[in-house]
C-alpha positions, 0 to 999 in steps of 0.5 A: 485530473483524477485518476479515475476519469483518466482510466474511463477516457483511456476505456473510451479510446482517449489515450494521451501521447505521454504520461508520468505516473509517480508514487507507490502504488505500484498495481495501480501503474500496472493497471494503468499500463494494462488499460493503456495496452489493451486499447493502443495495441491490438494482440496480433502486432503487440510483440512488435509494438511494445518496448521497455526500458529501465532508466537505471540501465538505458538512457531516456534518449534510447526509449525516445528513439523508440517511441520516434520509429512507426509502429510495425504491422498496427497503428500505435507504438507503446513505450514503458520506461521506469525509475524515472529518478530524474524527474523528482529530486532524489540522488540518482544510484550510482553507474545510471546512464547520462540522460539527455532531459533537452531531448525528452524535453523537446519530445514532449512538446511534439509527441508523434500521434503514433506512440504512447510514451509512459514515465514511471517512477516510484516516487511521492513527489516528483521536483516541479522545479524541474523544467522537464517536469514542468514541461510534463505537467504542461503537454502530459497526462500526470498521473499520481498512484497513491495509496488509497486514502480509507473510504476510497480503498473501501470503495476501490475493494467493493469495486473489485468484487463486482469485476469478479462478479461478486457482491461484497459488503462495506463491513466485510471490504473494511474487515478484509482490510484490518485482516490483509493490508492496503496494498492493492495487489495483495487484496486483489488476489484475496477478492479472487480467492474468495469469488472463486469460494463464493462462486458467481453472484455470490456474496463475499460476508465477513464470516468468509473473510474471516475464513478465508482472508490471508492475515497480515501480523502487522494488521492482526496486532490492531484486531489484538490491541482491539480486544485489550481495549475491550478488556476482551482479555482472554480473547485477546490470549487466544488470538496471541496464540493464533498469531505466533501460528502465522510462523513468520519466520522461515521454515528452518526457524518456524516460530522461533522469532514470533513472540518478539516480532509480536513484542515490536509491533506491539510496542511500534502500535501502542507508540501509535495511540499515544501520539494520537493520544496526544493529537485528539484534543486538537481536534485533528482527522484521522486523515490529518494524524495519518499524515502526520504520522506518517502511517495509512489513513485506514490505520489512522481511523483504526488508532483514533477510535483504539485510543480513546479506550486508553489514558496518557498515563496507561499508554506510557505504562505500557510502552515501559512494561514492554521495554522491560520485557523486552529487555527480560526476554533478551537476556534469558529472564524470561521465557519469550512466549510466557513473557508476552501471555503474562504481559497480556494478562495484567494489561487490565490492571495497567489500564484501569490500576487499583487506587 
């Protein structure tokens, strides 16, 4: 079932007696969670009705005994247990409880009518091998949070605005994105930020993301590498000094590892685009490079349209002259600051070398 259905029948008050939610989207289960307390539980009996246990710490067997006791001074009973490991098919850390899987197994097939049992795990898989988990896949709600491929975060990003009574715009959710990141939790807090800026019926633009937005490094490499590939060569210098600003390191070392850090994402992006370089011409989506590249879909897209401003040859140019500095730069040949403006400057010619 898809996840958002799953939240309008909990909205309408459908709510089921047991779900698992697995992946690693981790606001997305908290969402989920809250939605689940808010129509299980009222606030006058939530202190008496709400439990949570680490099954790293505690045995399943515990959370069941709860869910098992009537609720107190309400009419349900809200059980959260996270780092269900044993539902997928990683090595469980050692010194975790003996979990009895038969008695959660005999739980789900007869849930009491007054308890919502929630299994959490932080896993992308979880082993349908498993009898347990076949067992939840037949009488739970399974529920995968994933992360969100690249039209629905857009769409998840605009959604969000309106909760904060605030229009925003396609160009500005997919800026806000390049600039901030994927995880949900960190572009929540960015949309509030900048409701409260724009104020109520207010329009977020891209001029107030640019002005606004908290900049990831790892995403502003894309928006530098953008430039080059634009031969936008002095905007590109600029917006390298802007990034050494971000001061990544702590304040006791401000600065002092930032030209090399922009030297590693450099080199791990432009290793990106030659491996979609070399995917293209087999006609793969950017939703198929994404995975098997192993990177967000969004990135994916982001690299597919960067890459073709590059031939083969100038990617593997590159990715060697970046070797080599960082091997100068290490070894006190250079200054790392020059390094990285020189670096820069001569990408048009590694682009586009003289015959």
């Amino acid at each position: 079932m898809e996840i958002r259905q799953i939240m309008r029948d909990i909205k309408q008050g459908k709510i089921a007696p047991v779900y698992v939610l697995y992946g690693t989207e981790q606001y997305m289960m908290d969402e989920l969670v809250r939605l689940i307390e808010g129509k299980a539980l009222d606030e006058a009996s939530r202190d008496f009705n709400y439990s949570t246990y680490d099954l790293r710490e505690t045995p399943i067997q515990l959370a069941l005994q709860d869910a098992e006791t009537f609720p107190l001074m309400g009419e349900k009973r809200v059980v959260r247990a996270s780092h269900a490991v044993f539902l997928t098919g990683a090595k469980p850390p050692s010194g975790v409880p003996e979990h009895d899987l038969d008695a959660l197994t005999a739980y789900i097939s007869n849930p009491p009518d007054y308890s919502v049992l929630i299994l959490e795990v932080a896993q992308d898989k979880l082993d349908e091998r498993k009898k347990v988990v076949k067992a939840l896949k037949k009488d739970s709600i399974v529920v995968e949070c994933a992360p969100l491929k690249e039209a629905a975060l857009v769409e998840w990003v605009i959604r969000q605005a309106k909760r904060y009574n605030v229009v925003m715009e396609p160009a500005a959710a997919e800026l806000l994105i390049m600039m901030s990141g994927t995880q949900l939790r960190q572009l929540d807090k960015e949309i509030e930020k900048m409701a409260v800026y724009v104020g109520e019926d207010g329009e977020i633009t891209e001029q107030t993301v640019e002005a606004l937005a908290t900049r990831e490094l790892e995403h502003d490499i894309f928006r530098l590498i953008d430039k080059i590939a634009r031969l936008q060569i002095e905007d590109a210098v600029r917006m390298y000094y802007d990034l050494q600003r971000l001061n990544v390191g702590s304040s006791e070392t401000k600065g002092e590892g930032e030209p090399l850090k922009i030297l590693t994402l450099l080199a791990r992006h432009f290793r990106i685009l030659l491996q979609v370089k070399a995917l293209q011409p087999h006609g793969y989506s950017p939703q198929q490079m994404a995975s098997m590249l192993g990177i967000h879909p969004y990135a994916a897209k982001l690299a597919n349209e960067q890459a073709r401003a590059f031939s083969e040859k100038a990617l593997k140019g590159i990715l060697h002259r970046l070797a080599e500095e960082d091997v100068r730069i290490k070894t006190g040949q250079i200054d790392k600051v020059f390094a990285l403006e020189l670096f820069i400057l001569g990408l048009k010619d590694m682009m586009h070398p003289t015959p």
